[in-house]
C-alpha positions, 0 to 999 in steps of 0.5 A: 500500500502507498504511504501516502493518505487518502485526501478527503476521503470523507468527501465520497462516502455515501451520506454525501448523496443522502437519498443513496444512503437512505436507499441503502439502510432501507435495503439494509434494514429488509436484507439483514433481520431474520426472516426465513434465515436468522440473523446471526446467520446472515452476519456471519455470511456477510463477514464471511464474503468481506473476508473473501474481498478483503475489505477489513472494514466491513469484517470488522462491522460483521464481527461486531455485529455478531458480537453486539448480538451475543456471539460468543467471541470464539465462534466468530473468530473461527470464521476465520477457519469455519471450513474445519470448525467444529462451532459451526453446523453444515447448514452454516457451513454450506452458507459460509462456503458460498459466501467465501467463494461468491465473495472473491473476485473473480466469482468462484461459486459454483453448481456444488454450493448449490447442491450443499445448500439445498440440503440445507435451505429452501430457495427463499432462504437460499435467496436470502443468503445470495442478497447479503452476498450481494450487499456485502459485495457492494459495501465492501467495493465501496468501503474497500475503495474509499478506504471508509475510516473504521468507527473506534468502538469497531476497531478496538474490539477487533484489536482484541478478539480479532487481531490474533486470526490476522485483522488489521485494519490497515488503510481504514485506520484515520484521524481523529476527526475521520472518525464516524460516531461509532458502529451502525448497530449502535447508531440504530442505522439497522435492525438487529 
């Protein structure tokens, strides 16, 4: 990475085109409650599909999320490792595997997700689990892109229960005045 800062970063986020980030929380708010999938589920799909693009921001958001909704910190550093986890059912590890492999750039989904999922999930639930995919895609794109400055209340959690399976959060670290007011959930900008 460049030594050098990112200027004005502020400048490109999202509450600067407001009707895009009322847009976004009203997608979010309808994508992530539990309907036919449960919430948890569909936090750790998201932080699953951040982990596979790399966005360090939006891994720390899932995280805490999970965190802030009473996961206990050992299962969500293990997604970090679901694949051979044993905190994790086939079911949740059917959802993970597609979330890692439809997180990557270039796609690597493939028949066989499809196959273990339906073993699982119904196709609305199935559905479900593609839209967080696909949400998580475009935060991470976003975020990753502008280098979103990552709330403090994120980070210090994620220095400490994150840190040890690799997180760093590298080129989302900022000033003191980049700083947003702390992590969405605590905000109220979603639904828990």
């Amino acid at each position: 990475m460049s030594e050098a800062k990112y200027e004005n970063r502020h400048n490109f986020e999202m509450g600067n085109w407001p009707e895009l980030r009322q847009a976004w929380n009203d997608m979010l708010k309808l994508i992530f409650p539990g309907r036919e999938v449960s919430g948890e589920l569909k936090q750790m799909v998201f932080t699953v599909a951040s982990l596979a693009s790399g966005c360090v921001h939006c891994q720390s958001h899932g995280a805490y999320h999970l965190h802030k909704i009473g996961i206990p910190d050992e299962k969500i550093q293990a997604l970090w490792s679901f694949e051979s986890s044993d905190l994790f059912s086939d079911a949740e590890r059917a959802a993970l595997s597609l979330a890692l492999a439809a997180g990557a750039a270039p796609n690597a989904s493939g028949p066989e997700h499809f196959v273990e999922l339906r073993k699982h999930f119904t196709d609305i639930q199935i559905i479900e689990i593609l839209a967080v995919i696909a949400a998580g895609g475009y935060l991470n794109r976003w975020n990753d892109t502008i280098a979103t400055v990552t709330d403090q209340e994120s980070v210090d959690w994620a220095e400490q229960v994150l840190k040890p399976v690799g997180w760093d959060a590298g080129k989302h670290v900022g000033e003191a005045h980049e700083q947003r007011k702390a992590h969405p959930i605590t905000l109220g900008w979603t639904n828990k």
